[in-house]
C-alpha positions in Angstrom: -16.6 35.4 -11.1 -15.2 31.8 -10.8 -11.0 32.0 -10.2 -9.9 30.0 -12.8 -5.7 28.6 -11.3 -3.7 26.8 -13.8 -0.7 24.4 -12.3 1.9 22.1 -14.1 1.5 20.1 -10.8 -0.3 16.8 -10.6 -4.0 17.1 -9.1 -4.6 14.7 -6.0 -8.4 14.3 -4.8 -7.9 12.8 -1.1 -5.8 13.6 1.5 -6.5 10.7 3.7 -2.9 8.2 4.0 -2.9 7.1 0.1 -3.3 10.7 -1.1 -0.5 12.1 1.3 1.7 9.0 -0.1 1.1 10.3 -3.5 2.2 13.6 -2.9 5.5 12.3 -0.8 6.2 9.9 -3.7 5.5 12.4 -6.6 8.3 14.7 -4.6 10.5 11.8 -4.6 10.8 12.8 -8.4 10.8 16.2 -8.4 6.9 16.6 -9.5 4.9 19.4 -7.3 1.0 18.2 -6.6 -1.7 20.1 -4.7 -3.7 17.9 -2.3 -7.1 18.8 -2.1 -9.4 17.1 0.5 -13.0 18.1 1.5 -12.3 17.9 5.2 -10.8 20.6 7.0 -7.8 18.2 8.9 -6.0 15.2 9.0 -8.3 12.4 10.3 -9.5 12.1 14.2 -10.5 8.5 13.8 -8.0 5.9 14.3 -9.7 3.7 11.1 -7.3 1.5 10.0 -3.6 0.4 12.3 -1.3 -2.0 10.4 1.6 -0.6 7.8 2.8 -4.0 6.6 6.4 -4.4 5.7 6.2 -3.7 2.4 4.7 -0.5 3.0 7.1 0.6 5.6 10.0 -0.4 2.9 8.1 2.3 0.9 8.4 4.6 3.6 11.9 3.8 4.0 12.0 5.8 0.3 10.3 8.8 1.9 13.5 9.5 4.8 15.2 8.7 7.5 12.9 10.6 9.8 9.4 9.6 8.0 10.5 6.1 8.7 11.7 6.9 12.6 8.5 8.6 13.1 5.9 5.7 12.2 7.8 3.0 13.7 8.1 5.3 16.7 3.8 5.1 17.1 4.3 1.4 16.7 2.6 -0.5 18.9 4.6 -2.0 22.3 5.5 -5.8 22.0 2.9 -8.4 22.7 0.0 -6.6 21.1 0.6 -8.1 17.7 -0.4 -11.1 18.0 -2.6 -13.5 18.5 -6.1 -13.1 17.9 -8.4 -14.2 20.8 -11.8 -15.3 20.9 -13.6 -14.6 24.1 -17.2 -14.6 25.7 -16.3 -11.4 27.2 -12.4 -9.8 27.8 -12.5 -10.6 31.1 -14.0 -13.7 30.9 -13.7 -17.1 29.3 -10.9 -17.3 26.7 -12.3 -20.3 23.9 -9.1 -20.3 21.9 -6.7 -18.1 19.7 -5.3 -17.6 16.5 -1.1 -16.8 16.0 -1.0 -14.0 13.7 2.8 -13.9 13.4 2.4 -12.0 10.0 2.1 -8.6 11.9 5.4 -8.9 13.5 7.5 -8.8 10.1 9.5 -11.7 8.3 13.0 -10.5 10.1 16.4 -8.5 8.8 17.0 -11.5 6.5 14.0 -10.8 4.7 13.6 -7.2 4.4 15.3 -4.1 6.2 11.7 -2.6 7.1 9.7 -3.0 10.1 6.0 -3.4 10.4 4.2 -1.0 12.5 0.6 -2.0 14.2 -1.2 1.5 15.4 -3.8 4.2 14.0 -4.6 5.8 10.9 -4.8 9.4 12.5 -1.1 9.3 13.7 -0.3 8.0 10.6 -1.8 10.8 8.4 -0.6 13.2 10.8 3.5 12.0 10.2 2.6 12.5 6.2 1.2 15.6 6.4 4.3 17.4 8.0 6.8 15.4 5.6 4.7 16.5 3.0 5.0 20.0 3.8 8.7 19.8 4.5 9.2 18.5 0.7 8.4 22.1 -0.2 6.8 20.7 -3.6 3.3 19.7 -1.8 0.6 22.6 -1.5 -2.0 20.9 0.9 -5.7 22.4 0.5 -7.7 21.0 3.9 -11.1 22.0 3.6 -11.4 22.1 -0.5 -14.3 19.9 -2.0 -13.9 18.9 -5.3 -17.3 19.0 -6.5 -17.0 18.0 -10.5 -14.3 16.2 -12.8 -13.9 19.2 -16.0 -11.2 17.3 -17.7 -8.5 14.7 -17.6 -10.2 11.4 -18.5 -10.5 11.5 -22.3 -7.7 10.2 -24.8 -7.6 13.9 -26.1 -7.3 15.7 -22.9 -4.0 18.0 -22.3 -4.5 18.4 -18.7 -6.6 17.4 -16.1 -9.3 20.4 -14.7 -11.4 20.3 -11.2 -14.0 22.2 -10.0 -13.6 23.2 -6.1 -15.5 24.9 -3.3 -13.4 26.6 -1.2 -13.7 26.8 2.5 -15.3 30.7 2.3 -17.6 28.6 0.0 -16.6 30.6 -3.1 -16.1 28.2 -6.3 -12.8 27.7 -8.3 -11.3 25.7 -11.0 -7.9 24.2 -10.9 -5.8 22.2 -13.8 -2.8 20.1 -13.4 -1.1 17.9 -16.1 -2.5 15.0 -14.3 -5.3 13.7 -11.5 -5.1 11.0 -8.8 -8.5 10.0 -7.6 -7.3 9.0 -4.0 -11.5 10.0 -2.7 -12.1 6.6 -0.8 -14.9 4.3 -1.4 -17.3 6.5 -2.5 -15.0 8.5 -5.1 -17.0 11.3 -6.6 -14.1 11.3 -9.4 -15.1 7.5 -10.2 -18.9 8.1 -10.1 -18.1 10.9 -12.5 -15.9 9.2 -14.6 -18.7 6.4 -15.1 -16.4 4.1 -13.6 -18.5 1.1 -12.6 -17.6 -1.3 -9.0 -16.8 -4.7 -9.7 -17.6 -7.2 -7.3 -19.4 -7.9 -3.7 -20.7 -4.1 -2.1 -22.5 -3.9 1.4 -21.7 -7.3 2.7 -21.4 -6.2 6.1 -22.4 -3.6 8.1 -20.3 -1.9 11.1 -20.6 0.9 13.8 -16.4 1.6 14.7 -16.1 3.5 18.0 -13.2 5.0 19.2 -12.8 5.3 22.7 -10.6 6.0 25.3 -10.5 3.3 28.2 -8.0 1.6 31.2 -8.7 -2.2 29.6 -5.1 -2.6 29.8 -5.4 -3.3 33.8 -8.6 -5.6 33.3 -6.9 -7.6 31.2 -3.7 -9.0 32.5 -1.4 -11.1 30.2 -4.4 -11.4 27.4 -2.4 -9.1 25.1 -3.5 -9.9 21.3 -3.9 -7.9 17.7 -7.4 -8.4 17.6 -10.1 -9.4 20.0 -13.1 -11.1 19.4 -16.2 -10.9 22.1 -19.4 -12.8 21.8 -21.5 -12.8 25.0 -24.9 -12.2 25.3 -24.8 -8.6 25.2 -21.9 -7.8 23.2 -20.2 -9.4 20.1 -17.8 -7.8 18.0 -13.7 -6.9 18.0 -12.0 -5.0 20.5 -9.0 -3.3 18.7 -5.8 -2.0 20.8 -4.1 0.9 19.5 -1.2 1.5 21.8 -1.7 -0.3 24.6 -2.2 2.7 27.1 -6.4 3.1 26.6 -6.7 4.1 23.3 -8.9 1.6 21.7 -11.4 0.8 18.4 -13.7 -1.2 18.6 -16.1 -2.9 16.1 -19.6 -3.6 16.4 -21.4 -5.4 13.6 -24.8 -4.6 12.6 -28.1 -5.2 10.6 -28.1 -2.9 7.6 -31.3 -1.4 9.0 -29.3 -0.1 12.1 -26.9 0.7 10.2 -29.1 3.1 7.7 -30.8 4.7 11.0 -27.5 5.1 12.5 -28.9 3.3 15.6 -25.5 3.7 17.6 -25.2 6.6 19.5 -22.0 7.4 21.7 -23.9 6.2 24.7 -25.1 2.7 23.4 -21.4 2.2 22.1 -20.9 2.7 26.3 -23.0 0.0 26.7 -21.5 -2.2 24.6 -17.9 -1.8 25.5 -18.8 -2.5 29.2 -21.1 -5.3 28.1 -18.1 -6.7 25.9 -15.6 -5.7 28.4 -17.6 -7.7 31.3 -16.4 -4.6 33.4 -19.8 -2.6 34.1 -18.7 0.3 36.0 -15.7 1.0 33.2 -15.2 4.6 33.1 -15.0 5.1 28.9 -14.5 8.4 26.8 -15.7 7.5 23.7 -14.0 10.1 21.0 -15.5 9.4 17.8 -18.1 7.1 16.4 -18.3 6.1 12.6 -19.9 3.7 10.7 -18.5 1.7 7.3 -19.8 -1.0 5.1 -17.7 -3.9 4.0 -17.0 -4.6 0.6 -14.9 -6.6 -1.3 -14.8 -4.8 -4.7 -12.7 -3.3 -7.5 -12.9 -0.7 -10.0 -13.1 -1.7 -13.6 -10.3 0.5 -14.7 -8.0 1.8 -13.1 -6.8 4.3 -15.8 -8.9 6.7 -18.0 -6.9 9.0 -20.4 -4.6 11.7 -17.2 -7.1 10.2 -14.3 -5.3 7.0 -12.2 -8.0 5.7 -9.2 -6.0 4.9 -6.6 -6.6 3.2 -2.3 -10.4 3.0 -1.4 -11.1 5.1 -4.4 -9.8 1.6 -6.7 -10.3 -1.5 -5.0 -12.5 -2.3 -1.3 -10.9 -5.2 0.9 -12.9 -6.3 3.8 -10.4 -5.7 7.0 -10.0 -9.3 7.6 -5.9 -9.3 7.0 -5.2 -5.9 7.1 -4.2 -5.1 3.9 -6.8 -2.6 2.8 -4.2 0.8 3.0 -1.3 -1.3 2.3 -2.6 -2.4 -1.0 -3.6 0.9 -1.8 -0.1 2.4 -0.7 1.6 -0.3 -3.1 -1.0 0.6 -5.9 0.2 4.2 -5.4 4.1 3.1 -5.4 3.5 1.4 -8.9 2.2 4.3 -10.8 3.4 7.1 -9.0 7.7 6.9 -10.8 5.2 6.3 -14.3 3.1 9.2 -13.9 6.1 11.2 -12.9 7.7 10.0 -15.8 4.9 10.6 -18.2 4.2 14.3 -16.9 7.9 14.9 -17.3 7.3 14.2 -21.2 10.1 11.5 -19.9 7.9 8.1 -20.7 4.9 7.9 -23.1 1.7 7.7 -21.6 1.2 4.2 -22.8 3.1 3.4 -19.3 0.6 4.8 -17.3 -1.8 1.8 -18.4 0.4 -0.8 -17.0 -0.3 0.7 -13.3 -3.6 -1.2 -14.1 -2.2 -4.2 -15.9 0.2 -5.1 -13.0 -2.1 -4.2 -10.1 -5.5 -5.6 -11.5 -4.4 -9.8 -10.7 -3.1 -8.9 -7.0 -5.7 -6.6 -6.3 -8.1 -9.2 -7.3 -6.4 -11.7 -5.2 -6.5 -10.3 -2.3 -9.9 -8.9 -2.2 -10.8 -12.4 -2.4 -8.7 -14.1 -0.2 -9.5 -10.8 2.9 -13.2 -12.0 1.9 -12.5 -15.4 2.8 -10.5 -14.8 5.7 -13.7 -13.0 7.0 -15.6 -16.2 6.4 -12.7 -18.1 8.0 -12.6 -16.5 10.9 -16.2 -16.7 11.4 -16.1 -19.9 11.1 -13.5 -20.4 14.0 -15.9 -18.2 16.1 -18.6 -20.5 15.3 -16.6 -23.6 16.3 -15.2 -21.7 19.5 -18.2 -21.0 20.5 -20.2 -23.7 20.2 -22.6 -23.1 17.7 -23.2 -25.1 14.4 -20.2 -24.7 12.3 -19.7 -26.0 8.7 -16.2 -26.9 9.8 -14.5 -28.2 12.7 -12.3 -26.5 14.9 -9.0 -28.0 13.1 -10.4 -27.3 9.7 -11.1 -23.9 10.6 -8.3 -23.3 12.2 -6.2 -24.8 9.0 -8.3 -22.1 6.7 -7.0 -19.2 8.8 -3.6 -19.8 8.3 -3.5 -17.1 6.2 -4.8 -14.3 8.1 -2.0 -12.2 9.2 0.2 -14.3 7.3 -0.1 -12.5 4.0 4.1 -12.3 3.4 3.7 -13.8 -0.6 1.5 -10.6 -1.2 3.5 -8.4 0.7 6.7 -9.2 -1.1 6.0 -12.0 -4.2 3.9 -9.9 -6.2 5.3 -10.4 -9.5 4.0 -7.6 -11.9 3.5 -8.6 -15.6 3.2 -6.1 -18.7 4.8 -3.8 -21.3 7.1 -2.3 -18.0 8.5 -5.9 -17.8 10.9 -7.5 -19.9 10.8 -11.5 -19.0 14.0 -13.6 -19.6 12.5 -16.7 -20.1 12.5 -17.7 -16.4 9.9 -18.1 -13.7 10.1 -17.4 -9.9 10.5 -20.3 -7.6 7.2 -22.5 -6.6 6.4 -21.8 -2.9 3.5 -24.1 -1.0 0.8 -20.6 -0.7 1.8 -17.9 -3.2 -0.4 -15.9 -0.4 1.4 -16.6 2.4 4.7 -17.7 1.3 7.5 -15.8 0.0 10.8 -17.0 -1.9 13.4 -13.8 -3.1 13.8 -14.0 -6.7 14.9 -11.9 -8.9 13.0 -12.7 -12.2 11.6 -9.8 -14.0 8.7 -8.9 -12.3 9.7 -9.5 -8.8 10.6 -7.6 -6.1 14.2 -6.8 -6.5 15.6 -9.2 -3.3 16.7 -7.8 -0.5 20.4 -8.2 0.7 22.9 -7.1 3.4 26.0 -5.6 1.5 29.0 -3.7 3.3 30.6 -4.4 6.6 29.7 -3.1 9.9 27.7 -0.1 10.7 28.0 0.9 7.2 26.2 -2.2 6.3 23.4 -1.3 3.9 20.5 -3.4 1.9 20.1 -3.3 -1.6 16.8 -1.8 -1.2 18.7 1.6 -0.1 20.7 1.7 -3.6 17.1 2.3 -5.3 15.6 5.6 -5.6 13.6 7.8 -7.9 15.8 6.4 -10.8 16.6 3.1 -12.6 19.0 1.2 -11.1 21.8 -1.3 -12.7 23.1 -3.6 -10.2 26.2 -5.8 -11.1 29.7 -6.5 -10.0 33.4 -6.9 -11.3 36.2 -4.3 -11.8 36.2 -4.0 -15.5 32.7 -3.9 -17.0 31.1 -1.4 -19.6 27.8 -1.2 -17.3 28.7 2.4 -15.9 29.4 3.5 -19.7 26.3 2.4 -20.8 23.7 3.9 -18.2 25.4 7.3 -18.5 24.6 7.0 -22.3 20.7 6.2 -22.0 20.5 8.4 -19.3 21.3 11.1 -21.4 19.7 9.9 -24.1 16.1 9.6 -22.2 16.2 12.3 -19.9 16.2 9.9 -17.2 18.6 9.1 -14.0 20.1 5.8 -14.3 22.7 4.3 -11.7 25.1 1.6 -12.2 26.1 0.2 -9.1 28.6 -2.5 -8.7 28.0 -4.7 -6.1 31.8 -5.5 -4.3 32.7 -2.1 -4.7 34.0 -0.5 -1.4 31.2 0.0 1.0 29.1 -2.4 -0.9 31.2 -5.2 -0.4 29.3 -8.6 -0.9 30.9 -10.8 1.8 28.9 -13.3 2.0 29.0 -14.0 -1.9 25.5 -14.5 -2.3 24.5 -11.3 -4.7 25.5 -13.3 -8.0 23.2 -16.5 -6.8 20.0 -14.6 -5.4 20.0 -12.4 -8.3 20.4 -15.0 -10.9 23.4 -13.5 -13.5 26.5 -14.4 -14.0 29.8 -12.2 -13.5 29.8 -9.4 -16.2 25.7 -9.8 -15.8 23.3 -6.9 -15.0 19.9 -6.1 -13.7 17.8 -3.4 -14.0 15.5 -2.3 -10.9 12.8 0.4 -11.9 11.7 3.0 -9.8 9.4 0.7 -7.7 12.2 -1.6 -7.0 11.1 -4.2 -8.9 13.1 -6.1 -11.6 12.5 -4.4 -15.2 15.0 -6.3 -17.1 18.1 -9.2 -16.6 20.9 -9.8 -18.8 22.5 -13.4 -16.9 25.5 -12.9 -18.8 27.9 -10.1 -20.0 27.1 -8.6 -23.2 29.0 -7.9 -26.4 27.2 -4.1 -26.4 26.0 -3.0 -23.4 25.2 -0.2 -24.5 22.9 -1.4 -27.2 20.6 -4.0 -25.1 20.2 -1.2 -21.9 18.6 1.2 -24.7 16.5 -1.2 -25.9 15.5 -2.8 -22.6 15.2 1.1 -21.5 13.3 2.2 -24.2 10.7 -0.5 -24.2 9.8 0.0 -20.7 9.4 3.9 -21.2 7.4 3.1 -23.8 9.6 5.0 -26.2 10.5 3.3 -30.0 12.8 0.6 -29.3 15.8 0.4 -31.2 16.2 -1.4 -34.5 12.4 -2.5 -34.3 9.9 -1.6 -36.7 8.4 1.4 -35.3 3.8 1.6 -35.7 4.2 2.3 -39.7 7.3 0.1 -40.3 9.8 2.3 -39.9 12.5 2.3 -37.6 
């Protein structure tokens, strides 16, 4: 007889780094989840290395010690950048690339650190934060093997059909699902949820491989490394500069289908690429991936929220494949939370796909086009017939490992999103370039506050909670968010900005943040701007619940409600 388990928990399909995010974020909130994930461990490929900074100002949310622990696999200095292109890595060097993007914007740009290493370590640090939340059940070796419920408007709860490891058949509900399954999602396929975009345009073999290129190489540290001799061309990956190493070999698609790389030809072609032939190489895993550049076309259906691999495909050309899944997750994790809490209506839950859709989109492209940038380089380094010079192609690369407008100027648009009227500063390349701002929609800027070693950012006065940031002695702000808070169920801070231990020194709070004194912003969950009122108001009270209220969703205030009521 099939065990039937009924959970209020929230489902999540994949526990690869997205899926463990979920669960760490979720638990942020005080919402239990139950992983479930096909294979039986955390991952033994390294697969992808870079946490940008905005994902590590994510992790920041997780702890103290979640934080320590990734930036302590970080990679050792001088492996970040740049990129080189090479005939072999011992051999002729034709030119390079600065990819200064890796190495983070500074303290006067954000708190956070990037890290540069491997996916296993990385899943490995989630996993045992995720058990020490106490609200994350983590089923390793679980398949889910069919979607029961969750998807349509009239659903209750979300239901999955699982094998078990003993191979005996369950079914388990929760009062939501996050499809964090990886390119080929089975929760997508069976949702009908069709692939927008370019699939299959490349074809790789990824070995990872333990080898002592470190002492063949001298000074010729870099981020990536490009080969192209007669025998070899591909990338030659460092992953903490003491022999571990990935390396990636492209391919016809007819290799690819027959698999045609076997541990010992991946040999081969390290030495080959290397230009060491006697190099003695361990080669731990080998794994092949297609690249494609592709998103889903919803992101939402009814309980069911797609999520990493499982929503959107980058090629790897800039690194930001897990980091915009990672931020995807960050968006509609505090709404689902919210929603499942009966907190929010579940009209929220569609603006996860109405603020993520545009920058998704975006940067799928632009990784696409940094793959035919770079190639283009390659070509011009190498002498062969390139439709651009080496300058030009050079100038079009500018933006690979330069991706800070992204990482930080996403500005998010929808029901969530209250505008003032106002519009974040122009910058030369919204990709590449960032300028703080804190119109609605932005990233709430990031500021040093207090004095000494108790100096803080504003980043750490967010949490699982709206926040309302302002300053003076005698306002009505602190009134006010203890009144909606109560009145939706929801935690809401009011912090004032001066305050001891928050002191604003420098005097620059009031400018960046664009109000005046008396003035108030309000930060969701995410850390991003919800709402700004420049000036003080005559009710404070009033305009929080209404801002509130509209971006929970909830009946606003003194508007008509759906029939004309209020």
């Amino acid at each position: 007889m099939t065990q039937i388990l009924r959970t209020p928990r929230i489902l999540i399909v994949g526990g690869g780094p997205v899926g463990l995010a979920a669960a760490l974020e979720l638990a942020r909130f005080g919402v239990a989840s139950v992983v479930l994930e096909r294979r039986a461990a955390t991952s033994w490929h390294p697969k992808t290395r870079n946490l940008n900074t905005r994902t590590m100002e994510i992790a920041r949310g997780w702890g103290h010690a979640v934080y320590q622990r990734l930036r302590g696999i970080d990679t050792p200095d001088g492996w970040k950048s740049p990129i080189r292109f090479l005939d072999t890595l011992t051999g002729t060097e034709f030119g390079q690339i600065e990819a200064r993007g890796f190495l983070g914007p500074g303290p006067q740009v954000s708190p956070a650190l990037p890290i540069m290493s491997s996916q296993d370590l990385v899943e490995r640090i989630l996993w045992d934060a995720a058990i020490a939340t106490g609200l994350v059940e983590l089923r390793f070796g679980h398949e889910v093997t069919a979607v029961l419920a969750g998807w349509r408007p009239e659903d209750t709860e979300a239901s999955l059909e699982v094998r078990a490891p003993s191979g005996a058949g369950y079914t388990i509900s929760g009062s939501a699902l996050i499809a964090a399954d990886g390119v080929d999602s089975l929760v997508r396929a069976q949702l009908g949820i069709a692939l927008e975009g370019a699939q299959a345009v490349r074809h790789f073999v990824n070995c990872y491989f333990r080898a002592d290129l470190e002492s063949h190489l001298g000074d010729r540290r870099g981020v990536l490394l490009y080969v192209a001799g007669q025998r070899a061309a591909g990338i030659f990956q460092p992953l903490d500069a003491r022999g571990r190493w990935l390396c990636q070999i492209p391919v016809s698609a007819e290799e690819w289908e027959a698999g045609a790389y076997s541990p010992e030809a991946c040999v081969d072609w390290i030495r080959a690429g290397a230009g060491v032939p006697d190099l003695e190489v361990e080669v731990r895993h080998v794994g092949r991936w297609r690249m494609n550049a592709a998103i889903a076309d919803r992101l939402v259906a009814g309980r069911v929220v797609l999520c990493g691999d499982a929503a959107h495909q980058l090629p790897p050309t800039g690194g930001l494949g897990v980091n915009t899944g990672l931020q995807g997750m960050h968006n509609v994790a505090w709404k689902l939370a919210l929603c499942v809490r009966g907190i929010a209506d579940w009209s929220l839950l569609h603006t996860y796909d109405e603020e993520r859709r545009r920058p998704s989109q975006e940067i799928i492209t632009q990784s696409l086009a940094n793959f035919a940038n770079v190639t283009q380089v390659a070509a011009a380094f190498y002498g062969h017939t390139p439709q651009l010079t080496t300058e030009e192609a050079i100038r079009a690369t500018h933006r690979y490992g330069n991706h800070l407008g992204v990482e930080l100027g996403t500005v998010y648009s929808s029901a969530a999103v209250i505008p003032d009227g106002t519009v974040p500063p122009a910058v030369d390349d919204p990709y590449a370039d960032y300028q703080p701002s804190a119109t609605p929609g932005c990233r709430a800027p990031h500021l040093w506050l207090g004095r000494g070693d108790g100096r803080l950012s504003t980043l750490d006065l967010f949490g699982p909670r709206f926040t309302v940031l302002t300053t003076g002695e005698d306002h009505p702000w602190d009134r006010a968010a203890a009144r909606v808070a109560d009145r939706y169920g929801v935690p809401v801070a009011a912090v004032t900005v001066g305050a001891p231990g928050i002191e604003d020194d420098e005097g620059v709070f009031l400018t960046q943040y664009g109000i005046k004194p008396g003035g108030a912003v309000l930060v969701r969950p995410d850390g991003h701007v919800a709402w700004r009122c420049a000036v003080a108001p005559e009710d404070a009270d009033g305009v929080l619940d209404r801002a509130l209220a509209q971006v929970l969703g909830r009946p606003v205030p003194g508007q008509p409600g759906p029939e004309g009521g209020d």
